[in-house]
C-alpha positions in Angstrom: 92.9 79.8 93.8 94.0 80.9 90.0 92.7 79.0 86.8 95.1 76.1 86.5 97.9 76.8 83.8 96.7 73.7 81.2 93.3 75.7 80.6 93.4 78.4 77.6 93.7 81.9 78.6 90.7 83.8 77.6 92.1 86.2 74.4 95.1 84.2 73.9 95.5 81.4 71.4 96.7 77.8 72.4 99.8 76.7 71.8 98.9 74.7 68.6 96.9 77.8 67.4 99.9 80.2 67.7 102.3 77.9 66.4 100.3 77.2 63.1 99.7 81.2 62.7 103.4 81.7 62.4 105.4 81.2 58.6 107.7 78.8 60.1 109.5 75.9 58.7 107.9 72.5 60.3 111.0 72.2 62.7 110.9 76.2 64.0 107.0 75.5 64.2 107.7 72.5 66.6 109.5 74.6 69.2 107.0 77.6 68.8 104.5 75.7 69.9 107.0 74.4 73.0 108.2 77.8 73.9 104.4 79.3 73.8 103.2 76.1 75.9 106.5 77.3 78.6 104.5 80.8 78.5 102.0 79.7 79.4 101.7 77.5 82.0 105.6 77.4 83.6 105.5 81.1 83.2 102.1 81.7 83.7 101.9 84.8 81.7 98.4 86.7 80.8 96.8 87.0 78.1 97.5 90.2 77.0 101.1 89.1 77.1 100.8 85.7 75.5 99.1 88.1 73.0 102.0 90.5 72.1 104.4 87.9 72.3 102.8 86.0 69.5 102.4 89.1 67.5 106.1 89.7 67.8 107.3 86.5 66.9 104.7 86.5 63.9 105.9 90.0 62.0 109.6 88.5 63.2 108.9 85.1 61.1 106.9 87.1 58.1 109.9 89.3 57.7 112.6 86.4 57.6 110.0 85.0 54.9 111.3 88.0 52.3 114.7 88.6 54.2 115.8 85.1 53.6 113.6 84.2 50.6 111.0 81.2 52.5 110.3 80.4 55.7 112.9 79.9 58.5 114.2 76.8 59.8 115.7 76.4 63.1 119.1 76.0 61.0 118.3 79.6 60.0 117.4 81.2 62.8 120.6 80.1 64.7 122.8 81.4 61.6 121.2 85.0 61.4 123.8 87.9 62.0 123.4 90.9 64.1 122.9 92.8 60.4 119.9 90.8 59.6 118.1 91.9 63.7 118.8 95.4 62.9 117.2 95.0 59.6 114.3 93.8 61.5 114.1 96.5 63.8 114.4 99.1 60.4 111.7 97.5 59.3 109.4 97.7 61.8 110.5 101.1 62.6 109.2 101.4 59.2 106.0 100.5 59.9 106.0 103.3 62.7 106.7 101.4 65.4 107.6 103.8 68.4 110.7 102.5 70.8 108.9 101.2 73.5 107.1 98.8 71.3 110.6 98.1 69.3 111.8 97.4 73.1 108.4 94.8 73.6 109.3 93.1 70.4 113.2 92.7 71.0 111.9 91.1 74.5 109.6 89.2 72.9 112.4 87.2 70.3 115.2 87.1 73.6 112.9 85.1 75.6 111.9 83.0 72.3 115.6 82.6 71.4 116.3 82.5 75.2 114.2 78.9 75.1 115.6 77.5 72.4 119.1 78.0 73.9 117.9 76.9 77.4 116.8 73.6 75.6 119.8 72.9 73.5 117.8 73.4 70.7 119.6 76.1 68.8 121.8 79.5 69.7 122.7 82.9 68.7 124.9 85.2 70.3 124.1 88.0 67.8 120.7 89.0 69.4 122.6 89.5 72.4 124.6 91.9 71.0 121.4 94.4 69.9 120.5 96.9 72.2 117.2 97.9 72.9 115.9 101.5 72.0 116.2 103.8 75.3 113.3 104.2 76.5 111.5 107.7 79.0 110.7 107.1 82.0 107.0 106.4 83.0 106.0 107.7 86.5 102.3 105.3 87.1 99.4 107.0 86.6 96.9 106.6 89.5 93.6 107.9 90.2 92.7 110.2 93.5 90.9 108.4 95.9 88.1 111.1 95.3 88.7 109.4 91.5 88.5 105.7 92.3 85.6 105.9 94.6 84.3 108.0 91.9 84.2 105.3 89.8 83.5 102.4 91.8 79.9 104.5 92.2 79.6 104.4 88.6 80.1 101.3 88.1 77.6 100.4 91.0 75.4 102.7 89.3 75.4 101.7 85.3 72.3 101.0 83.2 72.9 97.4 83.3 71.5 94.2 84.4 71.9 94.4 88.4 73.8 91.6 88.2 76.6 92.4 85.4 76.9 95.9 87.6 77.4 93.8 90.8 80.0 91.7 89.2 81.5 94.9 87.9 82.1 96.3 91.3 83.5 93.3 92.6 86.6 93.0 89.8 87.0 97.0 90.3 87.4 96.5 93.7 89.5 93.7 94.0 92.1 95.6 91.8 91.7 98.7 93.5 91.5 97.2 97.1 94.0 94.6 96.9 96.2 95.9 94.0 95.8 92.7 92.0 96.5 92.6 88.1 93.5 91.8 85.8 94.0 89.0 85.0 94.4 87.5 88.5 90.9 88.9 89.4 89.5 87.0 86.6 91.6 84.0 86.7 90.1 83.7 90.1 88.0 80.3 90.6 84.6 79.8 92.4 85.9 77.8 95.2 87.6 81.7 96.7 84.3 82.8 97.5 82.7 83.7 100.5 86.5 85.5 100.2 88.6 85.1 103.6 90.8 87.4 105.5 93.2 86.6 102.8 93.4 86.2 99.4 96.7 83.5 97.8 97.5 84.5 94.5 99.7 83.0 92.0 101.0 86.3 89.7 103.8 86.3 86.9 106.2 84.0 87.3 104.4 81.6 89.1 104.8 83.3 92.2 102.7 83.2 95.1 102.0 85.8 97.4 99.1 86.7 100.0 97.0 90.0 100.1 94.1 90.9 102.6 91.1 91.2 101.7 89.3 94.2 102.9 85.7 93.9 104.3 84.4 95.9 101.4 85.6 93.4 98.7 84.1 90.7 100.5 80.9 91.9 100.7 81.6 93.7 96.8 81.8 89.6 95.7 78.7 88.2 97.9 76.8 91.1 96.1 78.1 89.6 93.1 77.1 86.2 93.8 74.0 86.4 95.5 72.8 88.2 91.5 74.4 86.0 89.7 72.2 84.0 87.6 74.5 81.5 86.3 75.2 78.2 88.6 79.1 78.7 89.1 80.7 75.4 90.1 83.9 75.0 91.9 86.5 74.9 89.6 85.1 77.1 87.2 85.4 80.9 87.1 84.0 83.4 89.4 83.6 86.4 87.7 81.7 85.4 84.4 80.3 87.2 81.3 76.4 87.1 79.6 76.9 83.1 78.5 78.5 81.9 81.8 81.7 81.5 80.5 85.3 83.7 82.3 84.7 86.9 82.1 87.2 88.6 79.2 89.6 90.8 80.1 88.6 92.9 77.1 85.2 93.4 78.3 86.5 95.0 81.6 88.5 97.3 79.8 85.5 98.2 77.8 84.0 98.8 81.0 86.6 101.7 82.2 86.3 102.7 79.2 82.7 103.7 79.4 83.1 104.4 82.8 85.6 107.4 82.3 84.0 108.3 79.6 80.8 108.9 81.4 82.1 110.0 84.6 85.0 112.3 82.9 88.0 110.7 83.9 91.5 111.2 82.2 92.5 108.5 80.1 94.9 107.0 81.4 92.1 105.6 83.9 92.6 101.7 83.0 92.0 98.4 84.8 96.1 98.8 85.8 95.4 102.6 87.1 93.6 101.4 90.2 96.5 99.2 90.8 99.1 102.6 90.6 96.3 103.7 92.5 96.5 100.6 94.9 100.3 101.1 95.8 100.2 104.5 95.8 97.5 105.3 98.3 99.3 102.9 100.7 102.5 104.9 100.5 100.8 108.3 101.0 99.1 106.3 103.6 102.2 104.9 105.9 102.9 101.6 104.1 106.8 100.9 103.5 108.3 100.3 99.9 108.4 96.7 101.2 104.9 95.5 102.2 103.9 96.6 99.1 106.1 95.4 97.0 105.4 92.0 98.7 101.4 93.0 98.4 102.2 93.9 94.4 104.1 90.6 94.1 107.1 92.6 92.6 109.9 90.2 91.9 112.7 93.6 92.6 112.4 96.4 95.0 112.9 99.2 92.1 109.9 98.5 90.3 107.9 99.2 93.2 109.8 102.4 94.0 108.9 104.2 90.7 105.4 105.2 93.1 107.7 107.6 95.0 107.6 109.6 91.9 104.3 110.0 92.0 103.7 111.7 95.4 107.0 113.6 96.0 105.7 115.1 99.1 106.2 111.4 100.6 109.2 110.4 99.1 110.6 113.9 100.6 108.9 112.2 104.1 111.2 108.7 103.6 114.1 110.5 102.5 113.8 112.4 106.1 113.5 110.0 108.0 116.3 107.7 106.1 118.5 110.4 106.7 117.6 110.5 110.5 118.5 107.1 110.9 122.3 107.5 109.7 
């Protein structure tokens, strides 16, 4: 089972925390902290999000601080015009922000002004009428299986504590094998393991789906445990770091990016790629757009169709046989 929402995501400030960061008036400050609190435990966003979001908001609040001479009140924020958004946007354009990140931090104020409308608390119909910056489109980048087992055998083979490299191989795999998101790996709790046929995970937007769990994982995480020199209860983490507490998502990340590094990987080799690399290998495989977006926990079927793109030799295949059944 996922950490429960109430506990503080690892990287992520709490809701007092991120409220108290921001140049607010007392009143806006107030409803930060509610909408951060809806983040993150009704919405049951990762850190990394929570993260960008609070960024967001924060350059948002530090510009109204010059724009409108102090810091904003909830008055304020209701009465800003759809000139003083796109003065925002210039600014941080300014700053050399590129569009996708302009498109992050547009999202980032709609689902804060979003909440404060939802709760009666204040409105603007201005935002609404900004459009985000068109953005290309991003085909996933996913390793070969030649790449990801590739890497999996690095990982099994760093100069680490047995241990640590264990535990290493068990996240890898579980994102690669079952095509979950970091941060369910790590928000998974002791009381999962010995891992069953089937693994319930609770993804963004508090929704639940089921993956199997392939042999391999299974006996990737008894590795894990049976090296493990930390006393992991139920209810705490399963996958921990050096002082026993959840393992970071950062430190993961620093992992691939050793890993790649080492084993000379592209880039674009993340904790994410063996995801792409999850969903994709089932479609070259057989699977249908459907049982993986269900696997994926994909709230909409066209997200989960952007892995066509990647192996056009099998979207040519469903195309065919689409066609044959007209």
């Amino acid at each position: 089972m996922a950490r429960s929402a109430a506990r503080t995501l690892t990287g992520a400030p709490s809701p007092d925390d991120a409220a108290r960061a921001i140049p607010a008036h007392e009143d806006a400050r107030r409803e930060i902290r509610n909408w951060y609190a809806h983040l993150m435990g009704e919405r049951r966003l990762g850190a990394a999000t929570l993260v960008n979001y609070h960024r967001d908001l924060t350059r948002f609040f530090e510009f109204l601080v010059d724009h409108l001479g102090g810091p904003a009140d909830l008055k304020a924020l209701a009465a800003l015009e759809l000139r003083d958004f796109r003065a925002f946007v210039s600014h941080r354009r300014g700053e050399g922000l590129t569009s996708r990140s302009v498109a992050r931090t547009l999202s980032s104020l709609r689902s804060f002004y979003g909440f404060l409308d939802r709760t009666g608390v204040a409105a603007n119909a201005a935002l609404k009428a900004l459009r985000s910056p068109k953005l290309p489109h991003g085909i996933p980048k996913p390793l070969t299986v030649t790449g990801a087992g590739k890497l999996l055998d690095g990982a099994r083979d760093r100069e680490t504590a047995p241990w640590k490299a264990a535990r290493d191989v068990a996240v890898l795999t579980l994102l690669y094998g079952c095509g979950l998101r970091i941060s369910e790996a790590l928000g998974l709790d002791r009381e999962v393991a010995p891992l069953k046929d089937v693994l319930r995970i609770t993804g963004k937007g508090n929704k639940e789906r089921i993956v199997p769990v392939l042999p391999v994982a299974r006996e990737a995480v008894d590795a894990y445990l049976e090296l493990c020199p930390h006393a992991l209860m139920a209810g705490g983490p399963l996958f921990v770091g050096a002082r026993g507490k959840r393992l970071d998502q950062r430190q993961v990340r620093q992992t691939m990016i050793d890993l790649r590094r080492g084993l000379n990987l592209p880039e674009t080799v993340s904790p994410h790629a063996l995801r792409h690399s999850f969903a994709t290998h089932l479609l070259a495989g057989g699977g249908d757009l459907r049982s993986i977006q269900e696997l994926l926990g994909h709230a909409s079927l066209s997200t989960t169709q952007v892995y066509t793109e990647v192996d056009p030799a099998r979207l040519l295949e469903i195309y065919d046989k689409a066609k044959g059944r007209r």
